[in-house]
VMD Tcl script that builds the backbone (N, CA, C; Angstrom):
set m [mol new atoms 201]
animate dup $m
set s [atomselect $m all]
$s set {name element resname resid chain x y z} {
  {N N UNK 1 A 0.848 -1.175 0.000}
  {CA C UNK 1 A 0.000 0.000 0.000}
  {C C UNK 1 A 0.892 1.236 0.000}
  {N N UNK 2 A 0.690 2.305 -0.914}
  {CA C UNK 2 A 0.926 3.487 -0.940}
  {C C UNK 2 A 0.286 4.498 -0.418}
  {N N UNK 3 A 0.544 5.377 0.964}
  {CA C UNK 3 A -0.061 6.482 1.298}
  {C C UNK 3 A 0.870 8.216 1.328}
  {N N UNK 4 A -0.247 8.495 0.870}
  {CA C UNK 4 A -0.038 10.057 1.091}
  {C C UNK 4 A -0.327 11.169 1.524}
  {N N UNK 5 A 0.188 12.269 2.567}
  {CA C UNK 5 A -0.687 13.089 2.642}
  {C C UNK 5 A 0.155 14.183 2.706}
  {N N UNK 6 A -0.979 15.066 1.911}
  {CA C UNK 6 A -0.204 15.833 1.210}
  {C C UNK 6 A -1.127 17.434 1.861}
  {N N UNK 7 A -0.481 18.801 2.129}
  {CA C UNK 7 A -0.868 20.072 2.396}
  {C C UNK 7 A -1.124 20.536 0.868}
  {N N UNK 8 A -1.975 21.288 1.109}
  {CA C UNK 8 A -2.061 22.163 -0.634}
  {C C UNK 8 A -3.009 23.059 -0.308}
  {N N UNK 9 A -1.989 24.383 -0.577}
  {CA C UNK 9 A -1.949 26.219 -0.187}
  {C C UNK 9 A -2.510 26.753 -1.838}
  {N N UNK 10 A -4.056 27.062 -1.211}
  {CA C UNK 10 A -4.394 27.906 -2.559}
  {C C UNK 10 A -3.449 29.335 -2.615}
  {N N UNK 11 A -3.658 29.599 -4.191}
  {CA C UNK 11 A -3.187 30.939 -3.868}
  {C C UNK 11 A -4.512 31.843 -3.905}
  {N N UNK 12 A -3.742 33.068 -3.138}
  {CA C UNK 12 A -4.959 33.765 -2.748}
  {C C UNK 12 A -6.122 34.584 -3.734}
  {N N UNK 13 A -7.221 34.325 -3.461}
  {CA C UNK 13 A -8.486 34.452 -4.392}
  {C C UNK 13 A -9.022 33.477 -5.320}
  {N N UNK 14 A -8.072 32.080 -4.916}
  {CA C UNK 14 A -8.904 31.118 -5.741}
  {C C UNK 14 A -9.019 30.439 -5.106}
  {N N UNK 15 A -9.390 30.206 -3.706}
  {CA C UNK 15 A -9.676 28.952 -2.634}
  {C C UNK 15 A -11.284 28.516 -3.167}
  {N N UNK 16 A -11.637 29.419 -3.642}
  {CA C UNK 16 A -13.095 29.073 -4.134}
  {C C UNK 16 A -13.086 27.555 -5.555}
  {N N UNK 17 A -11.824 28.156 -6.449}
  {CA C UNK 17 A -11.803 27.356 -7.419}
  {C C UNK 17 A -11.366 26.318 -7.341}
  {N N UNK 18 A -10.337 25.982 -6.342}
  {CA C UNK 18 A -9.689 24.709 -5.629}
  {C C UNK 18 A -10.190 23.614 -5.217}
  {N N UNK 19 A -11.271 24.874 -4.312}
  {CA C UNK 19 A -12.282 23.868 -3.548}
  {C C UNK 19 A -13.281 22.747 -4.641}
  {N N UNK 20 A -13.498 23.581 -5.712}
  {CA C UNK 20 A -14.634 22.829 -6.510}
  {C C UNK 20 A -13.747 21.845 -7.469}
  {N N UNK 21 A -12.411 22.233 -7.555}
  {CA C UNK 21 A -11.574 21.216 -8.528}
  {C C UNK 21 A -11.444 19.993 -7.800}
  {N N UNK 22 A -11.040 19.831 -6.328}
  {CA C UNK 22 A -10.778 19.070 -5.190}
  {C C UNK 22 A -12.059 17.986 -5.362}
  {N N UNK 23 A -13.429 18.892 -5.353}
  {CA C UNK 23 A -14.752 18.268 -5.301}
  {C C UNK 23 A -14.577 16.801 -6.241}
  {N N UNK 24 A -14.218 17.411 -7.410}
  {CA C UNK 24 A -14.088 16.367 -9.038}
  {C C UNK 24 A -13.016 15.741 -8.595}
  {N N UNK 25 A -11.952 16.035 -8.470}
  {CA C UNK 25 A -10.901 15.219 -8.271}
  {C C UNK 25 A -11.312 14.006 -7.036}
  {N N UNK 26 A -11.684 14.360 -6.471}
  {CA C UNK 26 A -11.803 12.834 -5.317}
  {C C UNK 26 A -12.728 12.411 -5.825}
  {N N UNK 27 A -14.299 12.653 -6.321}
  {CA C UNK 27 A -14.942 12.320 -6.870}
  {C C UNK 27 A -14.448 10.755 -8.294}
  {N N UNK 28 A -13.374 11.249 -9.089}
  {CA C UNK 28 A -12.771 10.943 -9.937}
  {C C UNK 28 A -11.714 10.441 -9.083}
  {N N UNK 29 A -11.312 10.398 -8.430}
  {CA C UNK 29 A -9.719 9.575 -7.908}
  {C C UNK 29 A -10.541 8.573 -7.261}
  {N N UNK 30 A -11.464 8.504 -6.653}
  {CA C UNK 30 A -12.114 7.413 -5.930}
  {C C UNK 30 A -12.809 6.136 -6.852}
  {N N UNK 31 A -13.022 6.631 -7.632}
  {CA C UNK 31 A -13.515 5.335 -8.905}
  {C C UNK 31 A -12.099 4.558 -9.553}
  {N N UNK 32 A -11.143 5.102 -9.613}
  {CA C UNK 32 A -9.872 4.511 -9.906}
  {C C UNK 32 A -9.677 3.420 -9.094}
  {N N UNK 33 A -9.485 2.296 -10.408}
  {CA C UNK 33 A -9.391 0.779 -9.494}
  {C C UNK 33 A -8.147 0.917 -8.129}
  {N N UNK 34 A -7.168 0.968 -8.460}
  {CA C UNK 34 A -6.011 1.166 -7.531}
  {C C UNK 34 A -6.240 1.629 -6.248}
  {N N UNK 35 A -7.236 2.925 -6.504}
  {CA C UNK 35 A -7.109 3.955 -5.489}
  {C C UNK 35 A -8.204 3.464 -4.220}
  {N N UNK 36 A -7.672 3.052 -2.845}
  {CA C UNK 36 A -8.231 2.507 -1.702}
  {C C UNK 36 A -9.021 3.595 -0.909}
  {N N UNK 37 A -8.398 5.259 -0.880}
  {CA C UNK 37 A -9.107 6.036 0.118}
  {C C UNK 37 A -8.456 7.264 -1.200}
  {N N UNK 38 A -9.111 8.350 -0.704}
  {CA C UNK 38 A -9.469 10.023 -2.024}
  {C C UNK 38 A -10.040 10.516 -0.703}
  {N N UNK 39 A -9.451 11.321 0.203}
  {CA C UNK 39 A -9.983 12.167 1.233}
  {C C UNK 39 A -9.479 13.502 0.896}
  {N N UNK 40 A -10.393 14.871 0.809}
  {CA C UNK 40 A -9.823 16.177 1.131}
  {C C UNK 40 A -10.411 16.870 1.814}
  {N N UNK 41 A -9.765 17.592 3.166}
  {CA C UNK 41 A -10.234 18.389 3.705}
  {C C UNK 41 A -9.806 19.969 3.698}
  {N N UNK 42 A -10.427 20.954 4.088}
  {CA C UNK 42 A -10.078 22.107 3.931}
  {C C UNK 42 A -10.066 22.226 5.591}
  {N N UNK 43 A -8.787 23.541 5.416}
  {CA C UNK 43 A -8.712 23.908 6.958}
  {C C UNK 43 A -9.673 24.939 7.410}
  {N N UNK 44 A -9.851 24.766 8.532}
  {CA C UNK 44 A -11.510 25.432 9.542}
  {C C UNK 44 A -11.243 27.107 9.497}
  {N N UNK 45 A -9.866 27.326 9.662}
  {CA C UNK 45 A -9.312 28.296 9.999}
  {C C UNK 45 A -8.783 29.220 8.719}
  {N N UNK 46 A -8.221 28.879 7.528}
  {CA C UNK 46 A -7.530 28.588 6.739}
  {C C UNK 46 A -8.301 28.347 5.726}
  {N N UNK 47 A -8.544 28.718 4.773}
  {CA C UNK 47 A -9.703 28.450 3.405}
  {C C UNK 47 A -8.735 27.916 2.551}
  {N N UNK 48 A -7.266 28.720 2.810}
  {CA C UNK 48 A -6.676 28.339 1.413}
  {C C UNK 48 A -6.031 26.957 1.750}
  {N N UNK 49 A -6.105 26.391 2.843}
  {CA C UNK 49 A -5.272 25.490 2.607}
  {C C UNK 49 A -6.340 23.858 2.805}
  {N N UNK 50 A -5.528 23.089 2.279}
  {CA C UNK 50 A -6.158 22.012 2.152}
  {C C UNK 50 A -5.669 21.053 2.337}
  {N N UNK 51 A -6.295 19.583 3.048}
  {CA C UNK 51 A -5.379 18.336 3.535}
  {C C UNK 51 A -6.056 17.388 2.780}
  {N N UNK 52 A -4.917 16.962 1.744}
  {CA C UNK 52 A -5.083 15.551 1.027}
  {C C UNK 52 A -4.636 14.260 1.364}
  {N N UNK 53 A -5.589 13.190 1.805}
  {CA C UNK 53 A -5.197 11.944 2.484}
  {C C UNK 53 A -5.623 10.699 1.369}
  {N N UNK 54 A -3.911 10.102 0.746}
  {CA C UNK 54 A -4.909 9.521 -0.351}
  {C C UNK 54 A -4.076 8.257 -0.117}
  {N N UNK 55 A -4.783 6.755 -0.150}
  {CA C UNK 55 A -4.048 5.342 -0.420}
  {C C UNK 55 A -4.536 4.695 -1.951}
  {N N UNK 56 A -3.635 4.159 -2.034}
  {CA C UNK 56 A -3.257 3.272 -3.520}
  {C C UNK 56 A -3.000 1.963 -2.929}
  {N N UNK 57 A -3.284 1.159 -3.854}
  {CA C UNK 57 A -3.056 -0.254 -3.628}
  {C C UNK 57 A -1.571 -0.714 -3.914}
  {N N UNK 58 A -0.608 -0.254 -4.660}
  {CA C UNK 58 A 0.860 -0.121 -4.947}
  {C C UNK 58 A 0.939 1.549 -5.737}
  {N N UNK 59 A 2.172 1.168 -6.260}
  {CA C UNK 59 A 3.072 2.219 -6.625}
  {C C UNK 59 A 2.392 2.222 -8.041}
  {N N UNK 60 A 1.982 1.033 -8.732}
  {CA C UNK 60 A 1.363 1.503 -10.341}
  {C C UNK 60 A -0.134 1.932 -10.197}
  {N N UNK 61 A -0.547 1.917 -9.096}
  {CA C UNK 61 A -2.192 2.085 -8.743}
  {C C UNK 61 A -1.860 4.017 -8.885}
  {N N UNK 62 A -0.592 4.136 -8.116}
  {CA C UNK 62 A -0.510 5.914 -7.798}
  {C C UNK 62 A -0.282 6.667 -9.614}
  {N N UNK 63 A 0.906 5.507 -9.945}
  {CA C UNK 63 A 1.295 6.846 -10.960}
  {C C UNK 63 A 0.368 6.402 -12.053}
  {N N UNK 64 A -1.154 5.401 -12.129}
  {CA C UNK 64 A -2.342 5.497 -12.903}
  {C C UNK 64 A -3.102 6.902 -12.692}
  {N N UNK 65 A -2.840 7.359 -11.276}
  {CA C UNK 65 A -3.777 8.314 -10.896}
  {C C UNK 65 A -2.861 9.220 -11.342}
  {N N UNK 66 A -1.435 9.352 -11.699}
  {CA C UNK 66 A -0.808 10.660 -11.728}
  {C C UNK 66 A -1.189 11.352 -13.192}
  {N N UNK 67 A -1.458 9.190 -13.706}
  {CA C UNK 67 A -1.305 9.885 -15.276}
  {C C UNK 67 A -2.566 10.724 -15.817}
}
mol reanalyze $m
mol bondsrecalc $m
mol representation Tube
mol addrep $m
């Protein structure tokens, strides 16, 4: 199993657009055979920033999702 978690800092005035790209993207990373968990959260405090928690079943499950 491959995990990751990853911070990701909008830049400022597009936390709005992030947020809705984030929406599709887990949406879409979660149907990927490989991909075991597609979690994102946004910080409470913090709009721009965002916590990505993602598992893969190996290393070719991840760079399917990279491609």
């Amino acid at each position: 199993m491959v995990v990751l978690a990853v911070t990701w800092v909008a830049n400022p005035g597009l936390e709005s657009e992030v947020a809705g790209i984030f929406i599709k993207l887990q949406a879409a990373s979660r149907q990927e055979p490989g991909c075991l968990m597609y979690i994102v959260h946004r910080h409470r405090a913090d709009a721009r920033t965002f916590f990505i928690y993602e598992q893969y079943r190996n290393d070719a499950a991840l760079e399917a999702h990279r491609q």
